[in-house]
ZAMARGU-4260 file (C-alpha; in steps of 0.2 Angstrom, whole numbers, plus 5000, padded with zeros to 4 digits):
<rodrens>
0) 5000/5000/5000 | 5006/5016/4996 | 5004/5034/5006 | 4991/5042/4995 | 4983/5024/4998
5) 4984/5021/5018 | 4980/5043/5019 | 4963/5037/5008 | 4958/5021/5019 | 4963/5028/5037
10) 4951/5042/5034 | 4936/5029/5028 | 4941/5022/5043 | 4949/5004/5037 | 4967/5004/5047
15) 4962/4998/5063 | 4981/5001/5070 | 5000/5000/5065 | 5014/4988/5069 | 5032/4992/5068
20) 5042/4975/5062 | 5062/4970/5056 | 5064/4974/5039 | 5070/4953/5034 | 5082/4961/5019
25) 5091/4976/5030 | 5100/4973/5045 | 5094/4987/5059 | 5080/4993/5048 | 5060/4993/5052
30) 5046/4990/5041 | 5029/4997/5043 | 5015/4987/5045 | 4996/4993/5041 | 4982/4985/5050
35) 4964/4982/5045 | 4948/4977/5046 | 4944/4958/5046 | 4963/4954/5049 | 4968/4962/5034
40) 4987/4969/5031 | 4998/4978/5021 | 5016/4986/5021 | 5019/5002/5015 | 5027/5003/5000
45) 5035/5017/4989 | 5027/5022/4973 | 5037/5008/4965 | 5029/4997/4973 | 5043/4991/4986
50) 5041/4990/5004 | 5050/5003/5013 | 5060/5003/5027 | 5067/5014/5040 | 5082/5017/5048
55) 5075/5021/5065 | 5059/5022/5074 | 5058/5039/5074 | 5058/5039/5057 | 5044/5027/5055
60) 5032/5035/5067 | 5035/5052/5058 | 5027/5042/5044 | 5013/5035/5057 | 5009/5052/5060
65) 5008/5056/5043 | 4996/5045/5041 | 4984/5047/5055 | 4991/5066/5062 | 4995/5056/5078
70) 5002/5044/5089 | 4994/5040/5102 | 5002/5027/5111 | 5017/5014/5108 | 5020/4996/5114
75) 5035/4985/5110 | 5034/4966/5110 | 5046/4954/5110
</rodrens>
């Protein structure tokens, strides 16, 4: 899913919430993962089409906040 995309379905009210995960292909990298309804789930992607990945939180919930215009709360599980 892209940012134009996640902007569109967060505001129909589809993302339930946001999970940040290990990017499998970059050591030290995060990927952000978009929840839905009915256990539905995407990645965010670039314009390309390739999933993106971020070098630090911060980074990644700049782009939650994007998103949704704010964080509310974060956990960490391990």
């Amino acid at each position: 899913m892209i940012l134009k995309q996640a902007k569109e379905y967060f505001e129909l009210g589809v993302i339930t919430g946001f999970s940040a995960v290990r990017d499998p292909l970059q050591d030290r990298c995060w990927m952000l993962v978009i929840e839905g309804k009915e256990g539905r789930s995407w990645t965010l992607q670039t314009a390309t089409k390739i999933d993106k990945s971020y070098a630090s939180l911060d980074s990644l919930m700049g782009e939650v906040e994007n998103i949704a215009g704010r964080v509310s709360s974060f956990s960490i599980a391990v």
